[in-house]
FIDRENDO-744756 format. One record per residue (C-alpha): residue in one letter; x, y, z. Coordinates in steps of 0.5 Angstrom, whole numbers, plus 500, padded with zeros to 3 digits. Layout:
FIDRENDO-744756
AXYZ
...
end
This chain:
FIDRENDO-744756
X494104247
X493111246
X489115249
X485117244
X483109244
X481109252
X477115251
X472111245
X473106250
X470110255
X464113251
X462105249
X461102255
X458109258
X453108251
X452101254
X451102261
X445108258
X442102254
X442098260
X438103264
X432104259
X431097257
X424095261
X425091266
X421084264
X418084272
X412088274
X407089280
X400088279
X395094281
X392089286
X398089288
X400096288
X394097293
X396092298
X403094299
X400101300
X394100304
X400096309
X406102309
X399107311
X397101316
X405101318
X404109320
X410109315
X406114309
X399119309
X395119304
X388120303
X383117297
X378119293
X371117294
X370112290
X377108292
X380109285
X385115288
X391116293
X392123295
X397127298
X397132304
X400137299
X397135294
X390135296
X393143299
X395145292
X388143290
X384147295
X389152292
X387152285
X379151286
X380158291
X384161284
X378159280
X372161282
X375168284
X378167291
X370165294
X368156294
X363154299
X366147302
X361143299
X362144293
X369144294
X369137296
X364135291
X369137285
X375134289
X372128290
X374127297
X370124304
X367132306
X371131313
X378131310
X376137306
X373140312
X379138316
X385141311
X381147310
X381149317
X389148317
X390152311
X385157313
X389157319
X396158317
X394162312
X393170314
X390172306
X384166307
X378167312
X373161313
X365164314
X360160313
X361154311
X366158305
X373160304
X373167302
X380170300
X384177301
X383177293
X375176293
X374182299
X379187295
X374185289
X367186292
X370192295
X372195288
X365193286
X362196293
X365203290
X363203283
X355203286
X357208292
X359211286
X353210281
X348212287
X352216292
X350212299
X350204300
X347200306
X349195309
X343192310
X343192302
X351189301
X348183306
X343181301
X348182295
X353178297
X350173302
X354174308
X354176314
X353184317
X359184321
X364180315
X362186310
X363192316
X370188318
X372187310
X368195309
X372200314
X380198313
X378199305
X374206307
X379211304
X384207299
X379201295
X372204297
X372212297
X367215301
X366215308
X362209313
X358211320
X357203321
X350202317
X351206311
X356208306
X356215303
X359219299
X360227300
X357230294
X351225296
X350228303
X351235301
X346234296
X341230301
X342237306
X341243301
X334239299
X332238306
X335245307
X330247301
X324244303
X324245311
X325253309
X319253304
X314250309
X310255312
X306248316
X307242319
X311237315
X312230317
X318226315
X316220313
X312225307
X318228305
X323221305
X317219300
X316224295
X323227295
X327220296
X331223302
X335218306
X331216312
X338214315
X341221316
X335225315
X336227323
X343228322
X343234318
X336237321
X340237327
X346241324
X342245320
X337247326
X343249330
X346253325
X340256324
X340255317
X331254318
X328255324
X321250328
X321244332
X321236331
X315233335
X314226335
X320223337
X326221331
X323216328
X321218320
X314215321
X313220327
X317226326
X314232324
X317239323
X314245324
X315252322
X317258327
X312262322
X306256324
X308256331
X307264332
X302263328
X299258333
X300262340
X296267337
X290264335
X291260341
X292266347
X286270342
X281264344
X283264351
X282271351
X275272350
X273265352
X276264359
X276257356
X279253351
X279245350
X284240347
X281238341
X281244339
X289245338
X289238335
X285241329
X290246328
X296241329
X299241336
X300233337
X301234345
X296239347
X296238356
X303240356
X303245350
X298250353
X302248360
X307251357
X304257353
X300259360
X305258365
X304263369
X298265369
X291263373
X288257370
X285250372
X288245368
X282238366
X283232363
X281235356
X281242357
X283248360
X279254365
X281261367
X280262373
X276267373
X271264368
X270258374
X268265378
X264266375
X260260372
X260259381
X256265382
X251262376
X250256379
X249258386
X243263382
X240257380
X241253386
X237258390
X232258385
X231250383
X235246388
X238243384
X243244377
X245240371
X252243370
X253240363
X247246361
X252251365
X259250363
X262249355
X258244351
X265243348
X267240356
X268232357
X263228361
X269227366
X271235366
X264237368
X265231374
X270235376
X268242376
X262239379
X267237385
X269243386
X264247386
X261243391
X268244395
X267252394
X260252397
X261248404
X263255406
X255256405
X250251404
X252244403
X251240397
X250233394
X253230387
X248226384
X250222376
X256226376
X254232373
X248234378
X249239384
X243238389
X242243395
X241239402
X236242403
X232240397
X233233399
X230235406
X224237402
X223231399
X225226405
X220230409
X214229404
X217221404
X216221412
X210224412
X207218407
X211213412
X206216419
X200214414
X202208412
X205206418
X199207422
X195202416
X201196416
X201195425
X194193424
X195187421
X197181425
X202179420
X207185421
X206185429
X208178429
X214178424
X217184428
X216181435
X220175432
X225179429
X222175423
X221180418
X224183411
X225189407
X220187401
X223188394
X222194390
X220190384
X214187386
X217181386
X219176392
X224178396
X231176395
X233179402
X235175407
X232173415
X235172421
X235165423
X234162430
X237157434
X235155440
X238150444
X236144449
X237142456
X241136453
X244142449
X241140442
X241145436
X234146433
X233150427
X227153426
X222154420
X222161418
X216165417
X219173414
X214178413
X216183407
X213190409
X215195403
X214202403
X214203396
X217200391
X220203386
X214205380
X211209385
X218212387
X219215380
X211217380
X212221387
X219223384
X216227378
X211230381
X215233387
X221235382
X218239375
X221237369
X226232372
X232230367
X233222366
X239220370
X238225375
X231221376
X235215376
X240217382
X235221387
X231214386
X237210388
X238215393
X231214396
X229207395
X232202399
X234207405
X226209405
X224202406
X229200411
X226207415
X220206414
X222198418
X225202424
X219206424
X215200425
X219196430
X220203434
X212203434
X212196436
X217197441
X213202444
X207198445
X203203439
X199196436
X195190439
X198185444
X202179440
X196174442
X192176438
X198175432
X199168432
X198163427
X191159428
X194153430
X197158436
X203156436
X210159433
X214156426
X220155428
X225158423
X229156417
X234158412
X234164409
X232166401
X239169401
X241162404
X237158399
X241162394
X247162395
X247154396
X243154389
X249159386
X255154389
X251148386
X250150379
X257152379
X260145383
X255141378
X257143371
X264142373
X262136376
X259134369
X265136365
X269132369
X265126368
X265126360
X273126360
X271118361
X271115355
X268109358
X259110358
X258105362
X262109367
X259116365
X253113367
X255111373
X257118375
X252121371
X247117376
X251118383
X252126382
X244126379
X243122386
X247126391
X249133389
X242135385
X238131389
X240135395
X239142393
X233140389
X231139397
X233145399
X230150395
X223145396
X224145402
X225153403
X219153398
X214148402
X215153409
X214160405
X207157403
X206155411
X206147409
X208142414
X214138413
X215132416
X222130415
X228134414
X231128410
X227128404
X227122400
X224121393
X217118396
X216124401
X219129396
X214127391
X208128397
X210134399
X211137392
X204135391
X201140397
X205145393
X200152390
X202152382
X206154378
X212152384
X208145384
X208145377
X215147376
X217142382
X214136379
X218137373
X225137376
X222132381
X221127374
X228129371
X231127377
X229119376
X230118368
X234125365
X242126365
X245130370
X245136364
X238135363
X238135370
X242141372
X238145367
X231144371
X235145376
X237152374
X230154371
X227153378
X232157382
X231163377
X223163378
X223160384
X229163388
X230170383
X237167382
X240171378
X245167375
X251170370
X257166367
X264168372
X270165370
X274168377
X268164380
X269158377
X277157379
X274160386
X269153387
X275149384
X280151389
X275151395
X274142393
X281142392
X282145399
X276142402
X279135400
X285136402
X282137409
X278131409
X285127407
X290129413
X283128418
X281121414
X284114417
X280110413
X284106408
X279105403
X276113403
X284116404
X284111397
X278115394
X280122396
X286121394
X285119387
X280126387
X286129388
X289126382
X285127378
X284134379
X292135380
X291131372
X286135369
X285141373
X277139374
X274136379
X270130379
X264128384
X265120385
X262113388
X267109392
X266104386
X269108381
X276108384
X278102379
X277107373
X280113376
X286110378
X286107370
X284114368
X290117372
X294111369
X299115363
X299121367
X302118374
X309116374
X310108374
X312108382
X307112384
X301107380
X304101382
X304103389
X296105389
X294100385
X298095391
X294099396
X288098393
X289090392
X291090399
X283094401
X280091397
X283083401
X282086408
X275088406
X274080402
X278076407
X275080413
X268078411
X270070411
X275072417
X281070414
X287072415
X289079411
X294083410
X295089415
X294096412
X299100416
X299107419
X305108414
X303106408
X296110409
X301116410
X306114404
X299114400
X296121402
X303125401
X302122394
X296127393
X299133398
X305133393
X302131386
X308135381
X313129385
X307123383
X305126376
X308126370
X306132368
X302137373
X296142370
X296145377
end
């Protein structure tokens, strides 16, 4: 065989062998199948893949990479995540999974807020950056934030290494700007402040000259100290605030200023506001420094005009008595200047006559007031000698039973010694109280004698010499009276005793009776506030009824009671129920009876409201109760219940009433009101308390009180009973000394 047969030969069988290789093999696998086999090699560890969302898909690592990639490419170097996964169609904790790893190992990609952002896309923006630096001559980075959606630090971190190649310009962390801008901001700021010939505010010229706020103190500053313009900035660097004035306006200013004070000896601060200096104590401080001057609230004096203003009121001092200063000193003085002066003129006169200042702006010589308080005593001898013939007045300040009286005409308010006496056996009886009011004058007739004494007597002096008289003169004119009596100047005290001949014994006090009256109103509408958080009517009732015959019936009591002795009646049982209180209310003298009646019928058919109303009316007309609304009050009273039942608890061994005064507590701690309860009503408290304690705390007052209430049955059919031991009844009464550890939620 030659060899060019062998070499045909073996380009045959290769054609065969190439033939063989491209004929389609008759067995194929199913796609079924294909799944199956790569679900097992995924589950054997032996490949990684990822699929789609819909299953339809198997994707590799490096796959999934390049496409991140190429979405990255496409959409110029910016993609959010979300929508990376949604073009991908790939589970979002895979994306989010790769993405990290990419961004990571790639030092060109940053992921910020959820989007993946290039190197390409910064250099872009960057290039976009500088054509509007270009265009406007200053950019902010405030403004890039609202452009480009991404956060303040991101833009600053992509601006500063590119200030200089990509952006042309300069950068100070907030603002991008140009050097032909900032000169053309400082030659206009230049322009306008050497123009001004008055004050000017900043935020004026940033408006109408569209100066930037951002660097407008920047260049003032460095036109100020190359003295470029001349002035001062007032109000502080802030564009709203800041005014600029002229060193032409403030020479302009000192002139006018020292001219005034000149030829014034006085000049006041509202007058340098009106010719534009803001802070005007400590510009005229520093203008006058130096000089003799006394600095005021709103004004300013020279010395020598204090001088002498001095001399023209001790002129009018000798002549009248007395000096309204607001008539002698500047008119364009404040209330509280002209006070002050006022002091220091009186400090001046000590040396030579002592004063006294009255409604802040009056200087009166003592002198004066001497005067006055003569004529006052001679009246006092007169009277005096009428009021010790009166057998009334005699015993009442033998007994020491006797008041200053009002200065109204009305009834007294003031209060009465009460007396005490005690017994062999050591008993106490307080006696009824028969108090005498003796007034020397009342304060019509002051003012009547005022004007008569004092010619031409301006209003708010009137008033102040009036406090200044009236209640000291009543209350010497009482002294002269005991003194007298003191001295045996009136009749023997036998002849002023009662008819029956005997004393009456001493009672409360009208400030007393008030005093309770006041406390009681202020404890009764908190006690009605509290009741109406129950939702339940029968149980408001039941406490609109026990507070109706507790609380209200008892100070109804007291102010009848008080009333019944200033009337001289006799009352014979301390105690008052609703029988001998209805007696003794028909011995009263109208319009008391009259107004006693009324209360006396609402405490039998009306709510507590209706009930508390009445109450407050009488003690207003009966008592002069003068009743205004004090919150400070409120809290005071609540705290004062709150602390009065804590130490009723620790001092109470009783089950049954620990149980009570704990559910008080409770109920305070939960509400922050205060409730005036029955014993029978401890079921419903505790209900009440019931969402806000916590379930240990309420299953354990409820066992104390099922053990209470079988101690107190069984006992009654002499059973057999739980006892109540010493540590349980201490284990409840902590439960109400530390309510944050029992109480859901404390208010307290």
């Amino acid at each position: 065989m030659s060899s060019t047969a062998t070499w045909e030969e073996i380009k045959r069988l290769a054609a065969d062998f190439q033939r063989v290789q491209l004929v389609e093999s008759s067995y194929k696998l199913s796609e079924r199948n294909c799944i199956e086999i790569i679900n097992k090699l995924v589950e054997l560890g032996m490949i990684n893949l990822y699929h789609s969302i819909d299953g339809k898909e198997f994707i590799t690592h490096k796959h999934l990479e390049k496409e991140i990639y190429d979405e990255i490419y496409v959409h110029e170097g910016r993609i959010n995540i979300v929508e990376l996964q949604k073009l991908l169609n790939v589970d979002i904790s895979h994306i989010e999974s790769k993405v990290s790893e990419v961004v990571k190992n790639d030092p060109d990609l940053n992921l910020i807020l959820g989007q993946i952002i290039s190197k390409d896309y910064m250099n872009k923006i960057s290039e976009e950056i500088n054509e509007l630096l270009n265009e406007r001559g200053s950019v902010s980075i405030s403004e890039l934030t609202n452009i480009y959606n991404l956060p303040t630090d991101y833009l600053q971190q992509i601006i500063k290494p590119r200030v200089g190649t990509i952006i042309k310009g300069n950068f100070d962390g907030n603002i991008l700007y140009t050097l032909n801008y900032v000169n053309t901001q400082k030659a206009l700021l230049s322009g306008l402040l050497e123009a001004s010939i008055k004050p000017i505010r900043f935020a004026q010229l940033t408006k109408e000259f569209n100066l930037d706020s951002g660097m407008i103190f920047d260049i003032f500053d460095e036109l100020i100290s190359s003295g470029q313009i001349k002035g001062s900035l007032y109000g502080g660097r802030q564009v709203a605030t800041a005014v600029f004035v002229p060193q032409i306006f403030i020479k302009a200013q000192e002139q006018y200023v020292l001219s005034f004070f000149k030829q014034n000896g006085y000049i006041d601060y509202s007058t340098l506001k009106k010719i534009g200096i803001t802070e005007p104590d400590s510009y005229i401080r520093s203008l006058l420094s130096g000089q003799d001057v006394r600095y005021l609230n709103s004004s300013c004096l020279a010395n020598y005009f204090i001088d002498q203003t001095e001399q023209e009121i001790e002129e009018i001092l000798n002549k009248n008595g007395y000096c309204d200063l607001t008539q002698t000193l500047p008119s364009i003085l404040s209330s509280k200047d002209v006070g002050m002066l006022t002091v220091t003129f009186q400090e001046k006169f000590k040396q030579n006559f002592e004063t006294i200042v009255m409604a802040e702006t009056y200087l009166l010589s003592k002198n004066f007031m001497d005067k006055i308080k003569t004529k006052f005593y001679d009246q006092m001898e007169e009277k005096s000698k009428d009021d010790l013939t009166k057998p009334n007045y005699v015993l009442a300040i033998k007994s020491e039973n006797v008041v200053v009286g009002s200065f109204d005409g009305k009834s007294t308010s003031g209060s009465t010694k009460s007396a005490k006496s005690k017994s062999k056996k050591g008993a106490q009886v307080e006696s009824e109280n028969l108090a005498v009011e003796i007034t020397f004058i009342d304060k019509t007739n002051l003012i009547k004698e005022l004007k008569s004494l004092v010619e031409d007597i301006n209003d708010d002096l009137l008033d102040s010499l009036v406090e200044q008289f009236l209640k000291p003169l009543n209350s010497q004119y009482l002294d002269l009276l005991k003194s007298k009596v003191e001295k045996g100047l009136v009749a023997s005290s036998k002849d002023n005793l009662p008819e029956n001949g005997k004393h009456v014994s001493k009672k409360l006090t009208i400030k007393d009776v008030q005093e309770k009256a006041r406390l009681f109103l202020v404890q009764g509408r908190l006690f009605e506030k509290a009741l109406k958080l129950f939702t339940d009517a029968k149980v408001q009732e039941t406490l609109n009824k026990h507070l109706v015959k507790t609380s209200c019936s008892e100070i109804t009591n007291e102010m009848l009671k008080f009333i019944a002795t200033e009337q001289m009646l006799q009352i014979n049982d301390e105690n008052l129920n609703p029988d001998s209180r209805s007696k003794l209310i028909q011995k009263l003298k109208d319009p008391f009876k009259h107004k006693f009646t009324e209360l006396n019928q609402a405490l039998a058919n009306k709510s507590c409201s209706e009930v508390i109303d009445l109450i407050e009316k009488v003690a207003i007309e009966a008592l002069e109760l003068s009743i205004k609304k004090d919150q400070k009050r409120e809290k005071e009273v609540l705290l004062q219940l709150r602390e009065s039942t804590k130490e009723s608890l620790n001092e109470e061994k009783d089950p049954a009433t620990v149980l009570h005064l704990v559910c008080l507590l409770l109920f305070y701690f939960s509400t922050n009101q205060f409730l005036n309860a029955p014993g029978r009503c401890v079921p419903n408290i505790l209900e009440f308390l019931r969402t806000n304690l916590i379930d240990e705390t309420y299953t354990k007052l409820i066992y104390f009180q099922n053990v209470i209430i079988e101690n107190v049955t069984k006992g009654k059919a002499n059973e057999e009973s739980n006892v109540i031991t010493d540590e349980l009844v201490n284990e409840v009464k902590t439960i109400a000394m530390r309510p944050k550890e029992h109480l859901k939620e404390t208010k307290n």
